[in-house]
N, C-alpha and C positions, 0 to 999 in steps of 0.2 A: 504494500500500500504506500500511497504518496501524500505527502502532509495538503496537496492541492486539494486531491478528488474526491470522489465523495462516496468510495467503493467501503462497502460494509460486507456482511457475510452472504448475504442474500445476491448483493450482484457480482461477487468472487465465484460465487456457483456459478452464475448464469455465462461465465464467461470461458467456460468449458463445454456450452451448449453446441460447438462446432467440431465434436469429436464424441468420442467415446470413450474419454478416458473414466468418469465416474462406475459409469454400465459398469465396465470391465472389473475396477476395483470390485465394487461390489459383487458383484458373481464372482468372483476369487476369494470372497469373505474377507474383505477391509472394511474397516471404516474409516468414515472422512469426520473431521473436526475443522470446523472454519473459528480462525481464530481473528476476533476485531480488540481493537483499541480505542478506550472511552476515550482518550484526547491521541488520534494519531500524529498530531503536529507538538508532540512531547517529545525530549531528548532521546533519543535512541535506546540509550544505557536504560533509561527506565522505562520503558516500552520493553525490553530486554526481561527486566524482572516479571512482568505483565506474565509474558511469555513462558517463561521461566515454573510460575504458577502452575501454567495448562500441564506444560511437558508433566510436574510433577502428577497433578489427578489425574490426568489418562494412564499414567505408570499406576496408581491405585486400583483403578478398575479396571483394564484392559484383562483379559485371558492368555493364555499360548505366551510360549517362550520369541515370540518372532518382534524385533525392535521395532521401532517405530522412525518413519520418512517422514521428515517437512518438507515441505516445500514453502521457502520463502520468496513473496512477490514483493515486487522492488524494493522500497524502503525494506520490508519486512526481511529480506533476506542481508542485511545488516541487522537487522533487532535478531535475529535468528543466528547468524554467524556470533555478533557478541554476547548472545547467552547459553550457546553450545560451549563457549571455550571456557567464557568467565566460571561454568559450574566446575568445569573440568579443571580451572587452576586452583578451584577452591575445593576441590574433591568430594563435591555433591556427582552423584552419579546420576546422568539424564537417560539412559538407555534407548538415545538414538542411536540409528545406523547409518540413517542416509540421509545426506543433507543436500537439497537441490536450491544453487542461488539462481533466480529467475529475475534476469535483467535489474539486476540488484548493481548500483554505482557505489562500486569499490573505489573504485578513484575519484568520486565525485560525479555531479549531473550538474545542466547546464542547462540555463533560461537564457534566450540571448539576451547581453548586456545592456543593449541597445531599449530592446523592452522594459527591460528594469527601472533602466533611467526615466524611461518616458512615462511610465507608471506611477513612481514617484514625486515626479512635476503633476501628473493628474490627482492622485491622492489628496494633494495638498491645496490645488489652487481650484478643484471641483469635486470637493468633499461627498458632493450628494449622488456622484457616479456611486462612490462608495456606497452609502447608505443606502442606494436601492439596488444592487447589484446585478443593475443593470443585465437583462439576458443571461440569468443563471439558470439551469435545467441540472438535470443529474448527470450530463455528460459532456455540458457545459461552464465550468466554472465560473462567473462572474467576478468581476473587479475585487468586491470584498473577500471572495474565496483566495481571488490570486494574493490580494496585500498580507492574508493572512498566510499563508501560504510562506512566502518569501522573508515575512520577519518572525515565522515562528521557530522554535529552536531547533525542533529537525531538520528544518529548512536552510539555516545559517549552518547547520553541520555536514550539509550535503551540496551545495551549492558550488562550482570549483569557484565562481565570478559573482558576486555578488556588490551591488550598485551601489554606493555611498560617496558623497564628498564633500569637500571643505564648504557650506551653504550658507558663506557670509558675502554683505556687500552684495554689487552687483551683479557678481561673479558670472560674466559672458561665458568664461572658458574656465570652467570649473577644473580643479585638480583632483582628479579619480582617484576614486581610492575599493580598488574590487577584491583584495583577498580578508574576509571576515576574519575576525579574531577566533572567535568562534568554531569555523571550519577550518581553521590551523593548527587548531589543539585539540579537535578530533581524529583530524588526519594522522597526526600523530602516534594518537596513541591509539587507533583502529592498526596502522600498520604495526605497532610496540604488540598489542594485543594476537595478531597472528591468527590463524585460524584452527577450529576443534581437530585433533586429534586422533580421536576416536570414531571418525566418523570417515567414509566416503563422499567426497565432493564433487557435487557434478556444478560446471558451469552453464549456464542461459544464456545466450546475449538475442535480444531480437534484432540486432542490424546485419547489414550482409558484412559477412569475412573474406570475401573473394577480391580482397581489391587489384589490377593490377598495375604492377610498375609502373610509376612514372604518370599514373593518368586519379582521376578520382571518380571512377565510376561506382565506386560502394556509396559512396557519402551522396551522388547526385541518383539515388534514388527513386523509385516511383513517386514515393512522397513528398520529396522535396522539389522536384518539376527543374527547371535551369537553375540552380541555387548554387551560386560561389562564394567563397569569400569575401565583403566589400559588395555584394549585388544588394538592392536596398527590399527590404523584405514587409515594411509596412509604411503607408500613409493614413495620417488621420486627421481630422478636424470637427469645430464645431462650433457652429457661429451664431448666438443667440442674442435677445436684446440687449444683456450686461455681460455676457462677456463671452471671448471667442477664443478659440486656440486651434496651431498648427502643429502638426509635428510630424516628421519624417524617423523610420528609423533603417538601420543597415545590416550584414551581417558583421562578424567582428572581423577584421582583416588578419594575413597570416604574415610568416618570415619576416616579423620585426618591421613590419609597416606600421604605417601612424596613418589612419583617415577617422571622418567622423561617423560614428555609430549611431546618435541620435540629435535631433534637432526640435528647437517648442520652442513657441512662440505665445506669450496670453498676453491677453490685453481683457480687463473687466474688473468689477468688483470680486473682492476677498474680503470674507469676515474672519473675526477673530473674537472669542471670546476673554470677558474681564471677569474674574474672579468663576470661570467657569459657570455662568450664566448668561450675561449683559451680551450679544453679537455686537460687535465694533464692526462696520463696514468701509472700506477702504478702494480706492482704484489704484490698482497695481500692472504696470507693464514690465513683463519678466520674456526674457531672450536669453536662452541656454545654448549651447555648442559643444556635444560631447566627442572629444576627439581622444579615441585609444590606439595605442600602440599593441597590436596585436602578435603574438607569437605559432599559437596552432587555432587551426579552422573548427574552433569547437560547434561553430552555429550548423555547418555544413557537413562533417563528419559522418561516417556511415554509424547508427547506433538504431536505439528504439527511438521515436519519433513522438513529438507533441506536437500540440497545437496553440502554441501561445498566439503568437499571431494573429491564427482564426479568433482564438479567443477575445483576441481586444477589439478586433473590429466587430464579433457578434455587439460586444456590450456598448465599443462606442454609439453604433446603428441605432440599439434599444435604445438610447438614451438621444435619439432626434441628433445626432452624426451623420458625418457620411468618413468611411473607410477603408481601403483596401487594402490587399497582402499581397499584390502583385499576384494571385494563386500560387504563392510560399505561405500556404498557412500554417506549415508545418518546419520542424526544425531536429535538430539534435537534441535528445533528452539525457540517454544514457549513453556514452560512445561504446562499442564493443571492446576498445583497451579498456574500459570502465569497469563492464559489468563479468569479464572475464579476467580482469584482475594482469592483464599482461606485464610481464616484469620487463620488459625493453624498452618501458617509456621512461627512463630517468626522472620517477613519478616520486619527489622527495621534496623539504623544505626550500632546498637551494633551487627549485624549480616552481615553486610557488605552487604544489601541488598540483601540479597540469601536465598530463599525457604529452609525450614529446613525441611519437610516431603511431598519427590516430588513423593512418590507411595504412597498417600494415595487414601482410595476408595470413591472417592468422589459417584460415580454410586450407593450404596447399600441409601446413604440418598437422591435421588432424590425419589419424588411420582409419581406415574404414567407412568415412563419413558419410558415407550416403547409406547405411544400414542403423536402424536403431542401436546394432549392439555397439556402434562404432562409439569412436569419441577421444582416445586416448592421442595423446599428441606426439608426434612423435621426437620433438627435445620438449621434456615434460618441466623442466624448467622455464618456461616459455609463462605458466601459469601455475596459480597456488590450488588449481581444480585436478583431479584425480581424470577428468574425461571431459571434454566441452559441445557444446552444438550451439551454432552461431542463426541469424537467419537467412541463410544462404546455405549452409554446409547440408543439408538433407536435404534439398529439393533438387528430383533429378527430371526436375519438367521445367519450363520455361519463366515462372512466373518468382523469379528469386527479387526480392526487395526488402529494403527496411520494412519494420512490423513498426504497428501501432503500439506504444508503449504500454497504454489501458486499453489495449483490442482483445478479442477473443482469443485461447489458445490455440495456433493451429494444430492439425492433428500432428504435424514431423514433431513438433516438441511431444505434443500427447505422447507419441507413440514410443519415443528417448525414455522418456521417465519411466511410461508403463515397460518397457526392457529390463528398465537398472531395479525397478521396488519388486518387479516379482521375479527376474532372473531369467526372462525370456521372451518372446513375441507372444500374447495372447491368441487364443485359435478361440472363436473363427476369427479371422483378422475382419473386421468389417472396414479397419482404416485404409488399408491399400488395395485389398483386391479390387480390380477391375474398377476402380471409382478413383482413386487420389492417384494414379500415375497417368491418367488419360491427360489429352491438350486440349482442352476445350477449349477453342476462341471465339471472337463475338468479329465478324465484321458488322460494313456501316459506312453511312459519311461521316468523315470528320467534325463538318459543320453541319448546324441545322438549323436553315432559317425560320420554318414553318410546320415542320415534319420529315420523320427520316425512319426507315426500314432499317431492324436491324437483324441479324438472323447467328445464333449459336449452333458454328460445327461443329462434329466431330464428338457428340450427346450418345454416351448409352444407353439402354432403352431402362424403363422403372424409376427415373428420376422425379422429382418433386420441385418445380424451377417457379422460379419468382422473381419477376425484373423489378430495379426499384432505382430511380435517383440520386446522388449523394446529398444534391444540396436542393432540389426539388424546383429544378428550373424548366422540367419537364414535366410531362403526363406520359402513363402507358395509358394509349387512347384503343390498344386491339391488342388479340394479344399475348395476354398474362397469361402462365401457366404452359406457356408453349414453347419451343424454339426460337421463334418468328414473333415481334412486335414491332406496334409503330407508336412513335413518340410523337408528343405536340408538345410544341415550344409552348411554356408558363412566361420567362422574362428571360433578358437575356443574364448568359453566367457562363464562366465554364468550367462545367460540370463533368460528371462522370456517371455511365451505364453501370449496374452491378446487377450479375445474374449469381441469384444464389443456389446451388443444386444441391440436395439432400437424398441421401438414401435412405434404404430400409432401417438402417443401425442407428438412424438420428444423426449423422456424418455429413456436416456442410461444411463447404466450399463455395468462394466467389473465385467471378473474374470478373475483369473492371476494365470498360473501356472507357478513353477518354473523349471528352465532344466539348465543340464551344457550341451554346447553343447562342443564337441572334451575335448579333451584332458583339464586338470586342470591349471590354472595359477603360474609360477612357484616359489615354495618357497623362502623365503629369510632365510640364516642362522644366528642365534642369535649369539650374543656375544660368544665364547665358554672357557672355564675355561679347565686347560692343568698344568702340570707341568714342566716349562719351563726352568728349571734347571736339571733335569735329566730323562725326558720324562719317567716318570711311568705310565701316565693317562693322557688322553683325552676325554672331552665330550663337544658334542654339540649339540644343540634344534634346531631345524628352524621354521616354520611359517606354519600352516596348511589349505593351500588353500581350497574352500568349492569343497565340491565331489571329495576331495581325498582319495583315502581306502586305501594307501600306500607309501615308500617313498625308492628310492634307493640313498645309501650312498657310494659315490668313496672316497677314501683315496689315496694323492698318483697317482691317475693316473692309478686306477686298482689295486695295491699291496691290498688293502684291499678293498671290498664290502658287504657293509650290504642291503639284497633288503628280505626287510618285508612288510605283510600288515596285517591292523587290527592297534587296535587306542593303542596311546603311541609311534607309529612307529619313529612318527619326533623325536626320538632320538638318538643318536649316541654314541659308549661309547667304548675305545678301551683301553685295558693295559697288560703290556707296549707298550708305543707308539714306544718307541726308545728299540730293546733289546742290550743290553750288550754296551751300551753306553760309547764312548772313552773320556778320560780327554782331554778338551781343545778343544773338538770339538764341530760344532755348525751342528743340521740335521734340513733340512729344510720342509717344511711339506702344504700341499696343500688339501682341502677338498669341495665336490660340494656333491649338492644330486639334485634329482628332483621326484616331484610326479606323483603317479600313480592312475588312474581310468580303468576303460572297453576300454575304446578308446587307450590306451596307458600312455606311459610316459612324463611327460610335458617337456619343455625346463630345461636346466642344470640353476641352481644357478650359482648367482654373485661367483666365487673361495675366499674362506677363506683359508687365509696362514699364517701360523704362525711357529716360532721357535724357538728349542728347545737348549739351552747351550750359550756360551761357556759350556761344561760339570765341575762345579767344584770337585775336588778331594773329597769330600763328599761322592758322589754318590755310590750307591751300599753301603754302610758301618749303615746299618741298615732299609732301607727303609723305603718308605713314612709313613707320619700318616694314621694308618687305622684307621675308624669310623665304629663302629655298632649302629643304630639305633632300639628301641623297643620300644613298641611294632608298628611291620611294617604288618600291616596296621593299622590306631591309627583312633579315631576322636576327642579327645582332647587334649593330652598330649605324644610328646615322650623322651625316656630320651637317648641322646647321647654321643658316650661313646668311650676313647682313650685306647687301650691296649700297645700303645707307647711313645711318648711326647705326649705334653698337647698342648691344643691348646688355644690361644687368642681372637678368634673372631668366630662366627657363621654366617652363613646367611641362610635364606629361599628364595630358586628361583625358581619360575613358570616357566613352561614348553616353554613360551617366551621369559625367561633372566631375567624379573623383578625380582627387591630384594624384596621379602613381609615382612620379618623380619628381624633384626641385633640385636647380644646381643653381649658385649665386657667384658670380662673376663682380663682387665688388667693385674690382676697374675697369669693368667693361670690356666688351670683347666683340668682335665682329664674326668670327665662327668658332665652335666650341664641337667637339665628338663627342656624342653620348651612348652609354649602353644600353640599348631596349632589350635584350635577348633574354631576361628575366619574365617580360611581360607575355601575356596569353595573343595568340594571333588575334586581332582586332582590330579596328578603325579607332587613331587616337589623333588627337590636335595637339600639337606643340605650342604652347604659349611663351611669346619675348616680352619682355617688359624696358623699356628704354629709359624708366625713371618718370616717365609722365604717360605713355600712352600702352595700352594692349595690342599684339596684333598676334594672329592664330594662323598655322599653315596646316593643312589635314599630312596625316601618315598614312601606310598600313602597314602592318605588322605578320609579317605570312610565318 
């Protein structure tokens, strides 16, 4: 259990409803004990004792000389690990045998940072998101669930990054401060403490372990949709009569980069209570800039997967917002070096508690792994687990991805566990035969303006099938219960198809396709770079919604249109912006775009405005810095170069505004070499700075 959710014993059953491991137990004569905690957002250590309790009474009453299996779920499998060992250093005897830790963060779990912060500025300056928590369901956390979540003390003990800083003054660019006191002096003595002993250990992880070389295909998972380090993962806002707020947030960056993670912007009344009665109401404009220095890609990482994200935009929405997540609703919860405890990540104080190699393939050193009995490693030092299954290493059909952290179990782990508790494959297997190694796929169109046919091949016969929506931006309008449906667009979103097949043994299975239905979500535009003294040039990026193949560009209000498609489009580049520009005058300037699919054009972007002058008498009297770049297209080195003044300062900026590099030429220079061969192939802009004016020249990156 996780100090966020709101999983009791009743819905810990229900989440085995996709297998047969219960059945099985029980016709083998087990029984099951679900074990809850009156305050699961309690320190560890004494949740530990809670625990500690049960093991003792079921040793009271049980029958037969045969030990007794935990299985600990996430948090749990830390309360579980420290009170199997703690009995055993104190020579209380638990008469377990088998201890299964199930996506349990050994080395910590992880909210993006970015979120936290932006959480915190909400907390504080729109209290009443809190109080009414906003869009809480039981699979939904709301605001108050997450703050409570975050600052309660299981939370601070398991968190590797957690959000706090120096919150005096006006403080623009706050000094972070992410490793908790708290989860420092757990870490500690969680690894001082070690693990039981006496017992068999099996690891859990639900992310994929197959990552490989050189690439980040585990971490860019189903779940996570294009998700990199540094790509921005949520927008929010909310603009009421007393008071509004913006706020951007990112993933965290890696290899010792510095970019910023989150952005807020309020502007409105804040009360404050006197003597804890009396509201004191106040107008307050508060501008925060959170910029980290990031080391490993915890946001992007292959692991079990959450939805914070999702989550804040459910609740900003309920709360009369508007917000998106890019469709990154999801992230890295638990990383698989996490929850498998791998010991090659230099995971120690002098590291700040933080996995150093979180795409490593752990999958290539498991034995056996695509058999239940499998699981041993083959350098067992690797891990503190006796045998592991990751969410990748058992599936020998196509549909390998990160698992939902609080998702259903599927039946490959089902079927691992039921191996290891009773010493062998249960017969009849209801889990694989002839149903869980089949390929079921779902063709279809991708997009669906109106309606769209979908049909599941390659169906054994006796199935029990049920199509359904993820976020219900559809209908099955024919259909259901068949192979063969047709969907009708509700609004637009994109969404996802899920067919769920059950057999005779109570054994489901999805598969999930994905569909934009209508029209694309509409962009946000980046920062844009202009020269604002004598309007020679303007450019700007914006935000590339999923299943966009294009982007129409107004200037002005119609004066200028850019309406392209094909990729690179989200940019914008116009010069002169201003021609023949008058001394002493100021033009004012206005820019929207929105994208395009098959279905049409999406909604118009938030209006970018910006202006150009007072014009100073400068202007026109030899023109901007021009920049050539060589070799364009490069993939190590390009050397940039002034045929006019010299400039002072460079930068590298990705096609979302992010600065990837800065070099500073304090006495100026007319050409300079720089290394791009670090950067990802991409379309980037080079920006010079001459000491008074900007000017940008495009790259590529191959």
């Amino acid at each position: 259990m996780t100090p966020g959710d709101k999983t009791n014993a009743l819905s810990l059953r229900e989440r085995f409803k996709d297998n047969s491991f219960i059945y099985t137990l029980k016709a083998y004569g087990y029984d099951l004990v679900y074990v809850d905690f009156k305050n699961n957002r309690d320190y560890i250590e004494n949740n530990a004792r809670v625990l500690e309790a049960v093991i003792k009474k079921v040793n009271q009453v049980k029958t037969g000389t045969n030990k007794i299996s935990i299985i600990g779920f996430s948090m749990g499998g830390l309360v579980t690990r420290w009170c199997l060992k703690d009995m055993e250093d104190r020579g209380v005897t638990h008469n377990v045998g088998k201890y299964f830790s199930y996506d349990a963060p050994h080395q910590g779990a992880n909210v993006p940072l970015g979120c936290q912060y932006l959480f915190k500025e909400l907390i504080r300056d729109l209290p009443y998101l809190k109080w009414f928590n906003a869009g809480s369901t039981s699979d939904k956390p709301g605001l108050r669930d997450l703050d409570n979540a975050f600052e309660s003390a299981a939370g601070r003990q398991m968190l590797v990054t957690k959000g706090t800083y120096n919150n005096f003054g006006f403080n623009y660019n706050p000094n972070l401060i992410t490793l908790n006191d708290l989860r420092a002096a757990f870490a500690q003595r969680l690894v001082s403490k070690g693990y039981p002993q006496q017992t068999t250990n099996y690891g859990i992880a639900f992310g994929e372990g197959n990552n490989t070389t050189g690439t980040k295909n585990a971490g860019n998972g189903k779940q996570f949709g294009n998700f990199n380090a540094g790509d921005q993962i949520l927008n929010a806002s909310e603009i009421l009569a007393l008071v509004n707020f913006t706020s951007q947030v990112w993933a965290v960056p890696e290899n010792n980069n510095t970019s910023a993670i989150c952005k807020y912007k309020f502007a409105g009344l804040t009360w404050r209570k006197i003597f804890g009665v009396i509201p004191s109401f106040t107008f307050t404009l508060r501008i925060r800039n959170f910029n980290y220095n990031g080391q490993y890609p915890y946001d992007d990482a292959p692991g079990g997967y959450d939805v914070t994200q999702g989550q804040f935009a459910f609740s900003i929405v309920h709360a009369a917002g508007s917000a998106t997540t890019y469709n990154h609703d999801g992230h890295d919860f638990v990383p698989v070096t996490s929850s498998l405890d791998l010991q090659n990540q230099s995971y120690s104080s002098t590291n700040k508690w933080q996995s150093a190699n979180m795409f490593f393939n752990i999958d290539s050193y498991i034995q056996n792994r695509t058999s239940f009995s499998g699981g041993t490693l083959s350098t067992p030092s690797l891990s503190r687990f006796s045998q592991v299954v990751t969410g990748s290493s058992l599936y020998n059909f196509t549909s390998n991805f990160n698992q939902y952290h609080n998702g259903n179990i599927q039946y490959q782990i089902a079927g691992f566990m039921l191996n290891k508790i009773l010493g062998f494959d249960p017969s009849p297997n209801c889990q694989t035969d002839g149903f869980c190694n089949i390929t079921t796929t779902i063709s279809g169109p991708a997009i669906v303006c109106s309606t769209g046919v979908y049909i599941a091949n390659n169906l054994p016969n006796g199935l029990n099938l049920n199509w359904s929506s993820m976020y219900g931006s559809f209908n099955i309008t024919s259909g259901q219960g068949t192979n063969q449906v047709t969907i009708t667009k509700a609004f637009d979103k994109a969404d996802t198809l899920i067919l769920s097949i059950t057999n005779s043994c109570g054994t489901t299975r999805q598969i999930k396709f994905g569909i934009q239905v209508g029209v694309v979500t509409a962009p946000l535009i980046q920062p844009t770079n202009y020269d604002a003294q004598c309007g020679t040039f303007m450019e700007a990026y914006c935000t590339e919604p999923t299943g966009a193949t294009g982007y129409v560009w107004n200037l002005n209000f119609g004066q200028v249109i850019q309406d392209q498609d094909g990729p690179y489009t989200n940019y914008f580049y116009i010069a002169p912006l201003v021609n023949n520009p008058q001394q002493g005058m100021r033009y004012f300037n206005y820019l929207t775009v929105q994208a395009k699919n098959a279905c049409g054009l999406s909604a118009s972007s938030a209006t970018k405005s910006f202006t150009v002058g007072p014009v100073p008498s400068t202007c026109g009297g030899g023109g901007p810095l021009l920049l050539v770049v060589s070799p364009n297209p490069s993939s190590s080195s390009v050397k940039v170069s002034s045929g006019k003044s010299s400039f002072v300062q460079l930068r590298v900026i990705d096609k979302t505004g992010i600065v990837r590099k800065q070099f500073n030429y304090p006495s100026g220079t007319n050409i300079a070499t720089i290394n791009i061969s670090d950067l990802p192939a991409d379309v980037y802009n080079i920006l010079a700075f001459d000491g008074i004016n900007w000017t940008a020249v495009k790259f590529l990156k191959n």
